[in-house]
C-alpha positions as a Markdown table, in Angstrom:
| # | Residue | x | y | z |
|---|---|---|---|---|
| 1 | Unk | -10.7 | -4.3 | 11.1 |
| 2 | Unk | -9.5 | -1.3 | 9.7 |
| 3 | Unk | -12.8 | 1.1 | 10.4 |
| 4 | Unk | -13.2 | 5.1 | 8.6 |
| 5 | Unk | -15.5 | 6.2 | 11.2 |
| 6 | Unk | -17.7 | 8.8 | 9.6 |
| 7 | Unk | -14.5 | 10.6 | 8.8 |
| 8 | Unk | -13.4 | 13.2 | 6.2 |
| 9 | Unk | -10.0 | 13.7 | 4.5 |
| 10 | Unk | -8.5 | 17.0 | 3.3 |
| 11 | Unk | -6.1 | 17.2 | 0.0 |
| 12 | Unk | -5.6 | 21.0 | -0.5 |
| 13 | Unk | -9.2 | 22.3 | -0.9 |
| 14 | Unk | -10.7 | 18.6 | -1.8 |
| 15 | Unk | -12.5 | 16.6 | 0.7 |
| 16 | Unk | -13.1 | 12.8 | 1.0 |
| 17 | Unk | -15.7 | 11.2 | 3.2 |
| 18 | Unk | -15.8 | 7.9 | 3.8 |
| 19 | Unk | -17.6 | 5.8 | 6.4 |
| 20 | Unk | -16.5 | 1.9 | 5.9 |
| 21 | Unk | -14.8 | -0.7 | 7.5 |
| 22 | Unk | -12.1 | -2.7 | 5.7 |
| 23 | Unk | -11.8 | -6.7 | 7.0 |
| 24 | Unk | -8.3 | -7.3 | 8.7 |
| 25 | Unk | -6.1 | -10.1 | 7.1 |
| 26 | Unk | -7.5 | -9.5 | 3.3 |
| 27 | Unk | -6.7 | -7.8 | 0.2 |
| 28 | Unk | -8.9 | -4.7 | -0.5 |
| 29 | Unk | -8.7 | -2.9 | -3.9 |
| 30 | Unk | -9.2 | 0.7 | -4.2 |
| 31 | Unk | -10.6 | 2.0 | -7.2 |
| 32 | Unk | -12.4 | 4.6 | -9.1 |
| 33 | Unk | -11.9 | 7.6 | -11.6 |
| 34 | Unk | -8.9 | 9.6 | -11.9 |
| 35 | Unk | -9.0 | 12.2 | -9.4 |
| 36 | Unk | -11.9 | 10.7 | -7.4 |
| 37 | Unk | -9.7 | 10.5 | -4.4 |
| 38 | Unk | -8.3 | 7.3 | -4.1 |
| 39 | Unk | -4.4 | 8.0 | -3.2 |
| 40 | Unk | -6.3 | 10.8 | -0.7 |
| 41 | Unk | -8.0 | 7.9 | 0.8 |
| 42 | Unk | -4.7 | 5.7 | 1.2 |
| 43 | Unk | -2.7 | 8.8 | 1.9 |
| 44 | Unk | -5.5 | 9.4 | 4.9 |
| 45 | Unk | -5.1 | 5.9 | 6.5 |
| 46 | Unk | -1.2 | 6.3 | 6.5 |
| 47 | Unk | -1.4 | 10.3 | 8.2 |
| 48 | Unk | 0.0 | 12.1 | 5.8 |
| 49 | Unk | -2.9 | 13.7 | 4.1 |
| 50 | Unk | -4.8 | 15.8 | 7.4 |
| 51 | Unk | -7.9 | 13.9 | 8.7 |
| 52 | Unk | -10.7 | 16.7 | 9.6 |
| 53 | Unk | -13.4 | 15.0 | 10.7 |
| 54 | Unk | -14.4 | 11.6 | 12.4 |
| 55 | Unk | -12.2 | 8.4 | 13.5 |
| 56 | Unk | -10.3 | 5.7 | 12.4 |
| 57 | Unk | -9.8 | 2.7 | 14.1 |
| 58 | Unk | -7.5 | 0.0 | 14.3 |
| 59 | Unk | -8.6 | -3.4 | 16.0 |
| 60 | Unk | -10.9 | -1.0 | 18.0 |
| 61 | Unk | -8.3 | 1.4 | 18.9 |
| 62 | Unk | -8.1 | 4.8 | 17.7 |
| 63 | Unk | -5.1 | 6.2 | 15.9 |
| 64 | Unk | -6.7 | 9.4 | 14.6 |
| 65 | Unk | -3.6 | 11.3 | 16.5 |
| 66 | Unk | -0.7 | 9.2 | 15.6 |
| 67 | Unk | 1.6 | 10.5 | 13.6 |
| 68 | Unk | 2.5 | 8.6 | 10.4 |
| 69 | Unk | 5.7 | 6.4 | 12.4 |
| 70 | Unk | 3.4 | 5.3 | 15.2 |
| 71 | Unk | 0.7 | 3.7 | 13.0 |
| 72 | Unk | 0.6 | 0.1 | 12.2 |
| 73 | Unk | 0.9 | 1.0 | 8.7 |
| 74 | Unk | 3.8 | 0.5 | 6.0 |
| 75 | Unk | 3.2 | 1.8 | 2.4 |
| 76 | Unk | 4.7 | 1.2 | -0.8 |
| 77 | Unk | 4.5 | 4.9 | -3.1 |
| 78 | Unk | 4.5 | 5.1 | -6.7 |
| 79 | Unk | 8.3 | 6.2 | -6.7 |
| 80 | Unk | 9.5 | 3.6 | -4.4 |
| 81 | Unk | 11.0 | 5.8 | -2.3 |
| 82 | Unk | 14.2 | 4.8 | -2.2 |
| 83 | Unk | 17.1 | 7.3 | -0.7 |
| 84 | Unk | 20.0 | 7.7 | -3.9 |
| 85 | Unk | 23.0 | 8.0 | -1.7 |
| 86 | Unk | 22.3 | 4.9 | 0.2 |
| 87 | Unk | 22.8 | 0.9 | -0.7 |
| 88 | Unk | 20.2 | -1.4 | -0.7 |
| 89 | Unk | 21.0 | -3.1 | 2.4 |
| 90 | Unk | 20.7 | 0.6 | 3.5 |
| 91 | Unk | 17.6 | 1.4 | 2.4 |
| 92 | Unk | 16.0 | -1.4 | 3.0 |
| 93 | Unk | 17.2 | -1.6 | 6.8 |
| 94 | Unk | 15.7 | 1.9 | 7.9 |
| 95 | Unk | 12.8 | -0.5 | 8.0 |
| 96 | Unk | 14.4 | -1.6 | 11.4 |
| 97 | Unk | 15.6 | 1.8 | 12.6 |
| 98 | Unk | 19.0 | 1.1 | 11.3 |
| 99 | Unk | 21.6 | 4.0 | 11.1 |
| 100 | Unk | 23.8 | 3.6 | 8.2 |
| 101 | Unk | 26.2 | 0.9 | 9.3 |
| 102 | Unk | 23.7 | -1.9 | 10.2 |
| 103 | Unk | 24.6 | -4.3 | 12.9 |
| 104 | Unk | 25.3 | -8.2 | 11.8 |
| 105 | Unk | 21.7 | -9.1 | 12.8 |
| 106 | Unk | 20.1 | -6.6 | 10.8 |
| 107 | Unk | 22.1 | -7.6 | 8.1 |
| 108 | Unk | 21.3 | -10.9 | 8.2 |
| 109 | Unk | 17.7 | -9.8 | 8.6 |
| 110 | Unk | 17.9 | -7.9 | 5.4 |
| 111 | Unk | 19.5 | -10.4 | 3.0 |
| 112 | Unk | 16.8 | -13.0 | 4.1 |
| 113 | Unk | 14.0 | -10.8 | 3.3 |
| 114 | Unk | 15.8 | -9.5 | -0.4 |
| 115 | Unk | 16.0 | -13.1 | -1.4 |
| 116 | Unk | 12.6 | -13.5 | -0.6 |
| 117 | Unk | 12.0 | -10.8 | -3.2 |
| 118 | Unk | 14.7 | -11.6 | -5.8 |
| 119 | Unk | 17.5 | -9.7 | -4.8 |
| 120 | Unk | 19.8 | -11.8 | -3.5 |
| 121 | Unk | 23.1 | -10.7 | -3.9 |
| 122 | Unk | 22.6 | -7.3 | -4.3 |
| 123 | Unk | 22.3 | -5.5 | -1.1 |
| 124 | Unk | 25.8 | -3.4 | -1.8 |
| 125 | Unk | 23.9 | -1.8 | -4.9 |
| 126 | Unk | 22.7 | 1.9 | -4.8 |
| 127 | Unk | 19.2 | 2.1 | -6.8 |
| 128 | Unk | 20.5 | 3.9 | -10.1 |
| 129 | Unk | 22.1 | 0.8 | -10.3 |
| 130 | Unk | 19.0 | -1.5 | -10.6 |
| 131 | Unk | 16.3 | -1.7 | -12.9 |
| 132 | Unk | 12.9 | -0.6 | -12.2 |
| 133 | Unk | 11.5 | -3.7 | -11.3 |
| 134 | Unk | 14.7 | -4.1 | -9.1 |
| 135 | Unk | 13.8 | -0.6 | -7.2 |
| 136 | Unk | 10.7 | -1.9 | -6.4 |
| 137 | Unk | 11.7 | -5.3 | -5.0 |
| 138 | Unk | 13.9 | -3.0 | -2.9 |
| 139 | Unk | 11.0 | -1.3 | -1.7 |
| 140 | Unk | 8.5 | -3.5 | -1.6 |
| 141 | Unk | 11.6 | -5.8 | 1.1 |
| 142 | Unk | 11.4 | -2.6 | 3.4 |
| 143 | Unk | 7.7 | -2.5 | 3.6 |
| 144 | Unk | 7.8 | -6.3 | 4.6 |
| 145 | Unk | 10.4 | -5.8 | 7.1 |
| 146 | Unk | 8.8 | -3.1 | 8.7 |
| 147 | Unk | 6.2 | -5.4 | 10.5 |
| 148 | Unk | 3.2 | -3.5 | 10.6 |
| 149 | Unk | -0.3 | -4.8 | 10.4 |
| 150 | Unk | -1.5 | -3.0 | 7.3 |
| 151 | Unk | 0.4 | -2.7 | 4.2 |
| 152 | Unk | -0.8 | 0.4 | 1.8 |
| 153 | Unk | 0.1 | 0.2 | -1.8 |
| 154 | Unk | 0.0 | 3.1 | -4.4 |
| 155 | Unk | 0.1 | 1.6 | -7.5 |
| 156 | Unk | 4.0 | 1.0 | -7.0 |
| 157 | Unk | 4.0 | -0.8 | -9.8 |
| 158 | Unk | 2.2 | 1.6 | -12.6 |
| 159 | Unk | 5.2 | 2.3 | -14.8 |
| 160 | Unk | 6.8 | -1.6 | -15.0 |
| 161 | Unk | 5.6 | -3.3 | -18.0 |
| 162 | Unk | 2.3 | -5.2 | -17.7 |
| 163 | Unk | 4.3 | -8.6 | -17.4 |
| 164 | Unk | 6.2 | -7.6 | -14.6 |
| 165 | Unk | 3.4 | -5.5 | -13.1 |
| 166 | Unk | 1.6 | -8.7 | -12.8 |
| 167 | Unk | 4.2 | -10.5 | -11.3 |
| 168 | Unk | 4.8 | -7.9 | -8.3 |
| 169 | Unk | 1.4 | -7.6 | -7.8 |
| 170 | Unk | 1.6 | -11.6 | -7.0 |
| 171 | Unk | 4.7 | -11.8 | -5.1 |
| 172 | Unk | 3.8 | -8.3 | -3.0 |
| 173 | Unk | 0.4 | -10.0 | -2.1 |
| 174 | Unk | 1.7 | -13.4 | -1.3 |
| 175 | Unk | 4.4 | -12.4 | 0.6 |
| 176 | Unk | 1.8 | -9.6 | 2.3 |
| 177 | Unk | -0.6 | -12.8 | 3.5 |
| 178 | Unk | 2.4 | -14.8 | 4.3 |
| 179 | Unk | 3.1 | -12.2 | 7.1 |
| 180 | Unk | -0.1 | -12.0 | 8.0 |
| 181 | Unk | -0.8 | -8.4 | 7.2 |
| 182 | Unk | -3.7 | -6.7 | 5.8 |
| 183 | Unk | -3.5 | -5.1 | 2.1 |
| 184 | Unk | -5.4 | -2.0 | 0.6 |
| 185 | Unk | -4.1 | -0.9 | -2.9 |
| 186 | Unk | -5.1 | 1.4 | -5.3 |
| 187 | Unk | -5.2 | 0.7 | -8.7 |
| 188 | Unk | -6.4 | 2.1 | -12.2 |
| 189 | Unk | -6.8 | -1.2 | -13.2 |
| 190 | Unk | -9.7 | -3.7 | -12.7 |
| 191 | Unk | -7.9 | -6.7 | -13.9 |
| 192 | Unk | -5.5 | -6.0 | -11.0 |
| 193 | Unk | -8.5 | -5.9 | -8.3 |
| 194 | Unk | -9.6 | -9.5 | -10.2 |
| 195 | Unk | -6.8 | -10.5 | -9.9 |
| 196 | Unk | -5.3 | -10.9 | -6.6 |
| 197 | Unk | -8.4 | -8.1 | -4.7 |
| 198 | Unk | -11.2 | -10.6 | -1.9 |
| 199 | Unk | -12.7 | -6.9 | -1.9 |
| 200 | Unk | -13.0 | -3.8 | -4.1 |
| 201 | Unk | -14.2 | -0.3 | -2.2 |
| 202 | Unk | -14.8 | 2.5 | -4.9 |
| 203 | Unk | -13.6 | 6.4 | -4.7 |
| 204 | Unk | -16.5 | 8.0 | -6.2 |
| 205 | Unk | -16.2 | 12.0 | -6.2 |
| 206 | Unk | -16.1 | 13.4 | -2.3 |
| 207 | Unk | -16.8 | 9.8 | -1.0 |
| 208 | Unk | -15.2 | 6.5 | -1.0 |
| 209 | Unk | -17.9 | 3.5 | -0.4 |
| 210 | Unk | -17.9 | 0.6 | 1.6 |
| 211 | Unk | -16.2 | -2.4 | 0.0 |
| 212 | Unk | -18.4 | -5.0 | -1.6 |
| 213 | Unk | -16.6 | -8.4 | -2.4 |
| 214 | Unk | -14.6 | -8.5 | -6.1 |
| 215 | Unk | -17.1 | -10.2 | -8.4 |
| 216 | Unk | -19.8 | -8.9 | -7.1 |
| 217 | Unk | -18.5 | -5.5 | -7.5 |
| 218 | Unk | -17.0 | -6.3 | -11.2 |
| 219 | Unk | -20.2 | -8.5 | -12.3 |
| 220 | Unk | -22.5 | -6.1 | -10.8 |
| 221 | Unk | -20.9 | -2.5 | -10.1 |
| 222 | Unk | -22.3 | 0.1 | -8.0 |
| 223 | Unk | -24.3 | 3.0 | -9.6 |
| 224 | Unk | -21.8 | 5.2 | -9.3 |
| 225 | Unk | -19.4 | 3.0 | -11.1 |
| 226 | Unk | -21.0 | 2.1 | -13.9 |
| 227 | Unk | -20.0 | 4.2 | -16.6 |
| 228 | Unk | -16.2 | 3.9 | -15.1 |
| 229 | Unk | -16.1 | 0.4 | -15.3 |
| 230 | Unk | -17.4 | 0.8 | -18.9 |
């Protein structure tokens, strides 16, 4: 269990509260109005937005302190992140703490997992050489690799069409439960959360609430999320 312990984020001047526990080993949508807070949230759990008040716990062990490297937390960002000057195979094995000549092993490694994700064949590629959807697969096989308990997702997919969108929403989530990790993602869109979401929590302003499972949430929104939801 993934537990905000009565604890307050920081973005600039803008503070986020949230006291809420999110279940280990599912998907949790994040959602809410733009603004409300919900890449502060995400940005929170991973330590790179400052944390000024309370606790958050992993599996009952506090990682409040621990810089962004030392938490069991990968994340995929809106921009993919993915270093210009470098190949694939080269992005993709920093997952493992690869310099920039990976050994045979964590080659081998790293062309299993980017035919997992559809890009076999093209670990010698630098990303301005592959589509969007491409850059993504790339970044979304780092995240994987990576083995951490809790994968964070930032709408990486927002600016793929909504066919793709869709389709890397499935394949990051299955590929996510495969591994066994737990998955919180923001998203703008509600059909996302119904989609592939067991639990939505909502960013409301200054305060992100305890998540409340998907149709209930949808069929019967929170208050606060009424007029949102339309």
């Amino acid at each position: 269990m993934l537990w905000c312990k009565d604890v307050e984020f920081l973005q600039g001047a803008y503070a986020l509260a949230a006291d809420l526990q999110i279940e280990a080993g599912r998907v949790t949508a994040i959602i809410g109005p733009s603004g409300a807070g919900k890449s502060t949230l995400l940005g929170g759990i991973a330590g790179f937005v400052p944390q000024t008040g309370g606790a958050l716990l992993w599996k009952g062990s506090d990682i409040t302190k621990l810089a962004p490297a030392k938490r069991p937390v990968s994340m995929l960002f809106q921009d993919n992140n993915l270093f210009p000057h470098l190949t694939v195979m080269q992005n993709v094995a920093l997952a493992l703490g690869s310099k920039l000549n990976p050994t045979a092993s964590v080659r081998q490694r790293v062309e299993d997992m980017l035919a997992q994700v559809g890009l076999d064949g093209l670990s010698e590629r630098k990303p301005a050489a592959l589509s969007g959807g491409q850059q993504s697969r790339a970044a979304l096989a780092r995240a994987l690799l990576q083995d951490r308990d809790v994968m964070l997702m930032d709408e990486p997919f927002s600016a793929l069409g909504p066919g793709l969108k869709a389709e890397m929403l499935d394949l990051s989530v299955a590929l996510a439960k495969e591994a066994g990790r737990t998955v919180v993602m923001v998203t703008h869109d509600p059909s996302d959360a119904a989609r592939v979401a067991d639990a939505i929590l909502g960013v409301s302003p200054n305060k992100a609430w305890a998540p409340i499972s998907t149709q209930d949430f949808l069929n019967d929104p929170p208050e606060a999320f009424v007029d949102y939801l339309g």
